[in-house]
N, C-alpha and C positions, 0 to 999 in steps of 0.2 A: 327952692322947693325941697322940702323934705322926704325923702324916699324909703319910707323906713316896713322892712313886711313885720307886719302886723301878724307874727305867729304864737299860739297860746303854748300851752305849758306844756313844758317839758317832756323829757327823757330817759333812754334807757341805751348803752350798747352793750349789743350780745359780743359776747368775748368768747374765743374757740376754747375750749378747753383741751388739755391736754390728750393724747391717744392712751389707750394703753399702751406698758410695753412689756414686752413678754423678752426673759432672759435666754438669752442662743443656749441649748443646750449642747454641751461637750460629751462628743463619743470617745473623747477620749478615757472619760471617767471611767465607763462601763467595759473599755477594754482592760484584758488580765496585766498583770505586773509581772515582767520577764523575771525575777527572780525566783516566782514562786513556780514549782516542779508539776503541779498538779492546779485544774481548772475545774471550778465548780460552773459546769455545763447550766445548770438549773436555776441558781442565782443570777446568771450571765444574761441567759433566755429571757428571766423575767423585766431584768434591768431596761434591754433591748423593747420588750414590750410596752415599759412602762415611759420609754423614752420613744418610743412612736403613736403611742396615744397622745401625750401632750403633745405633741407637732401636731396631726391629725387636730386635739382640741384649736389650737393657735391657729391653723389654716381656716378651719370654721370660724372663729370666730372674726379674724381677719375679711372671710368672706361676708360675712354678715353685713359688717363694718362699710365694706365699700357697695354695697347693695344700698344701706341705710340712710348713709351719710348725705349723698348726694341730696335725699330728699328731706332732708334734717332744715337745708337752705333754701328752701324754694318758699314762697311769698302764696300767700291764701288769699280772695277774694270773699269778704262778704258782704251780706245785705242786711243793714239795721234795721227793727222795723218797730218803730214807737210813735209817741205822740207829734203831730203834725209841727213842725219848724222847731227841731229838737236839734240841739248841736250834742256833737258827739266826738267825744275824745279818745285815742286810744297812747296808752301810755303817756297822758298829759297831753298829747300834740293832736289841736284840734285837725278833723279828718270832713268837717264841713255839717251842713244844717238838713235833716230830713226835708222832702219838699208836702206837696199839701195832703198828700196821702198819709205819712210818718213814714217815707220809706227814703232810706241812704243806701244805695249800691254802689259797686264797684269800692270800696274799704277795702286796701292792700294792708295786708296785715305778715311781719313774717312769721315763719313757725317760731311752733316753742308758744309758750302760756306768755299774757299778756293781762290787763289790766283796760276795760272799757268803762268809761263816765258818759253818762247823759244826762242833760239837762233840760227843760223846757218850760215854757212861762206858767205860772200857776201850778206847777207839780214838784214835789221832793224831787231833789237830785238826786241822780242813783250812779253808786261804782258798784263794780263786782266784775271779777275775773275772768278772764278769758281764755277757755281752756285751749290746748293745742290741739284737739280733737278737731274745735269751731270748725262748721264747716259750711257756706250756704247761706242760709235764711236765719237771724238771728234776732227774735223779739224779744224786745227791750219791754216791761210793763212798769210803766211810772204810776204811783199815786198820785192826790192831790194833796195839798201842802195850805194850812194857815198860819203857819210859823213867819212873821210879822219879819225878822231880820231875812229870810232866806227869800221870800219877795219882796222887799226892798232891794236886796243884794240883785237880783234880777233884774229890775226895773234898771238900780243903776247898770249893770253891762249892755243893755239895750240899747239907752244913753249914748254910753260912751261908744257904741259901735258905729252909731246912727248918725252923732255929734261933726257937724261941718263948721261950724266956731266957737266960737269962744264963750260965748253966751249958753251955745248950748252942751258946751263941758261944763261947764259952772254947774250947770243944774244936773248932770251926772255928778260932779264931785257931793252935791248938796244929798244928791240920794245913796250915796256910799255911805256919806257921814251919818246916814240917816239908820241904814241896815248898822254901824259902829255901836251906834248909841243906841240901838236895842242889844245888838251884842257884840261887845269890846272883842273877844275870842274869838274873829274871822280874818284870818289868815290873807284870805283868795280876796277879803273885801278890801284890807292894806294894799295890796297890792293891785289891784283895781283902780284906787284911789291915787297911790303913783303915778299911775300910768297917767292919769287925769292931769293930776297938774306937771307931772310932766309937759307934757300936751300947752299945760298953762304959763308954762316957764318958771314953775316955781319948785326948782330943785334942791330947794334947803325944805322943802316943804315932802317933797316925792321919798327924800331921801329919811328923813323921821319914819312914814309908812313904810317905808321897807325896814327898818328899824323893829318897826312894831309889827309886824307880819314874822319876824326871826325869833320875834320873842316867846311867840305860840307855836310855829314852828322851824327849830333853827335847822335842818337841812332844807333847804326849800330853792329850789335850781332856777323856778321862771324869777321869784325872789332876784335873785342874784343875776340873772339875764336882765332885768329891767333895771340894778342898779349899774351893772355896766352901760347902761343907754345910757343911764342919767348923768354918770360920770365923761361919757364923751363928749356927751349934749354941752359939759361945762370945759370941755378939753381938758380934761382929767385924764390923757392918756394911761397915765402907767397905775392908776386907780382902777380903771374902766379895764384894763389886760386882765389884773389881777380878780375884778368879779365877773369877769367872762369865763376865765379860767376857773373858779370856783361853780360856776355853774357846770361847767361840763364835768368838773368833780363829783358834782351830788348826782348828776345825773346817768354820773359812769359815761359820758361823752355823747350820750345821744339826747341835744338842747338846740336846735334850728335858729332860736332867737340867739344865742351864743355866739353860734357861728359866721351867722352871719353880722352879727356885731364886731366879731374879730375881724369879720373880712371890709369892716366899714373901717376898722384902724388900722388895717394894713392898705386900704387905697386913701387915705388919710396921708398918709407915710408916702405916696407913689410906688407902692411895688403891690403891683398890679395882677402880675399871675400869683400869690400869694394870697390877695383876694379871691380873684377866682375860684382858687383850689376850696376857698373855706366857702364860698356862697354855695360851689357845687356840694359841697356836703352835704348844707342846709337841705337843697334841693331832693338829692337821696334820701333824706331822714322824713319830706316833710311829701315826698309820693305826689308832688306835683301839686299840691294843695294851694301855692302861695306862689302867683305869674306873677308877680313883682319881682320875685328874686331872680326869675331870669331874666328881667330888663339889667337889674344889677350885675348879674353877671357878666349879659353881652359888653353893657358899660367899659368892665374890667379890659374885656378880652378886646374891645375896642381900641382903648388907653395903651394898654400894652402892644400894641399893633399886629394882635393875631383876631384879621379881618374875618377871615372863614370860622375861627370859633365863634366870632361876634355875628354873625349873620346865624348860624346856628342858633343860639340863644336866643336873637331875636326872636328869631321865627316861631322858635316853643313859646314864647311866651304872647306871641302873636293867633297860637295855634290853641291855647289855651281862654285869652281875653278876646277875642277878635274884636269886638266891640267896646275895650278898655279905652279910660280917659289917655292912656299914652297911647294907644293903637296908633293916631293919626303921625304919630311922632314918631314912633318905632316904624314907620313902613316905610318911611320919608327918610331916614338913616340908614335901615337895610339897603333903597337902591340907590343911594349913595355910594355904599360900602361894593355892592357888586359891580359898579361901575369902575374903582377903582384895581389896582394891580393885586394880585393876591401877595400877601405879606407872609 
């Protein structure tokens, strides 16, 4: 059985930028020169003043700094509020689907400006920015849409989300090819279409759409996240490293489907904390959106025989699906795991 989380597009990581730094000033400068006989008092005075204003400046601003900063990092909660079973993305990584009201709460977002996409059946898709102000309640207003490729393209993701065999990817890949051939120029539909026949086992075929997805856009990170799957699907390990790590390049490191791909070829390998480290990333990046990945993690932590981090994972991901297809399975492995020694 294949355990693969299913997380959408891509990334971004925030990188600390440098402090300022302010040069030590030296009193020694402002002190007289022993050989000179006589001391300009008034020069001296001023130097002294003008060398305790800027310390005075650097203290302030120093204070400022650490007043600031702390809340520079702290994570925002908002509320989407658009058309009813709207999925919504922020910085590419899907963050889950309005329910029948159009309304998405609880959206962890960190500070700093951001990038929000929503999309819904029969309406334009809409991006547009997200400022670092956002705060609270944030309505999203979709048109309606008759542009023939961009409902098509919709129709197929539905498809393919919905699709439980094979018969019914086929007819996702047939509505992809469909949005293609009104408009060659879709990106997200290439890549859509991977994933399908991926799904179909036809990775000389996944691998052309991702081909043709670089050609319209060549930095493209879920791109490159999906051809790493395709490449390990075929045991292409050192193919499959190399566009994993190309994805968390375009994505400046923040690509969930990456990571945790990296962490499918390092318990692949048997080194098992190694995985872990990279799923738990996934998991930080992806704010709890995708309980699959802590079954894969407990897995890891199991493998590797750290029993109490494995029980841990289960249990979130337990706490998350209660009622998922592996629940009966994960519950039945945790009191296993607590019955036995702590490792």
């Amino acid at each position: 059985m294949r355990l693969l989380a299913l997380v959408s597009r891509e990334d971004y990581t925030q990188r600390v930028s440098r402090r300022n730094s302010f040069t030590r000033l030296s009193l020694a400068r402002t002190a007289c020169r022993l050989p000179h006989l006589t001391v300009n008092v008034l020069k001296m005075k001023s130097r002294v003043f003008l060398a305790g204003l800027l310390l005075a400046i650097c203290a302030s601003v120093g204070a400022t700094q650490q007043v600031t900063e702390p809340a520079s990092g702290m994570a925002r909660t908002l509320t989407i509020v658009s058309e009813p079973n709207a999925v919504v993305w922020v910085d590419e990584i899907r963050r889950g689907t309005t329910d029948g009201d159009g309304r998405l709460a609880q959206v962890r977002v960190p500070s700093g400006a951001h990038n929000l996409r929503v999309r819904a059946a029969g309406f334009k898709e809409l991006a547009m920015p997200l400022a670092a102000a956002e705060r609270g309640e944030m309505r999203v207003r979709l048109v309606r849409t008759t542009d023939e490729a961009e409902l098509a393209f919709q129709q197929s993701e539905t498809a393919r989300e919905t699709a439980r065999d094979d018969e019914a990817r086929q007819r996702a890949a047939d509505l992809y090819r469909r949005a293609l051939k009104i408009r060659s120029a879709f990106p997200a539909a290439h890549v859509g279409l991977a994933r399908v026949l991926l799904d179909l086992n036809d990775t000389k075929g996944a691998l052309a759409e991702i081909e043709s997805a670089r050609r319209y856009r060549a930095a493209y990170a879920e791109a490159s996240a999906v051809e790493g799957r395709i490449y390990r699907e075929a045991a292409q390990t050192d193919e499959a490293v190399g566009s994993f790590n190309r994805a968390l390049r375009e994505s400046h490191g923040f690509q969930p489907e990456a990571h945790v791909g990296i962490g499918r070829v390092y318990e692949d390998k048997g080194q098992y904390e190694l995985a872990a480290r990279e799923y738990q990333i996934a998991i930080d990046q992806l704010a709890d959106t995708e309980p699959i990945i802590y079954q894969l993690l407990g897995a890891a932590y199991e493998k590797s025989g750290n029993n109490k981090e494995a029980i841990t994972a289960y249990e979130n991901y337990l706490r998350l699906t209660p009622n998922g297809s592996l629940a009966p399975a994960v519950r039945s492995i945790v009191e296993q795991l607590k019955t036995q020694a702590p490792s």
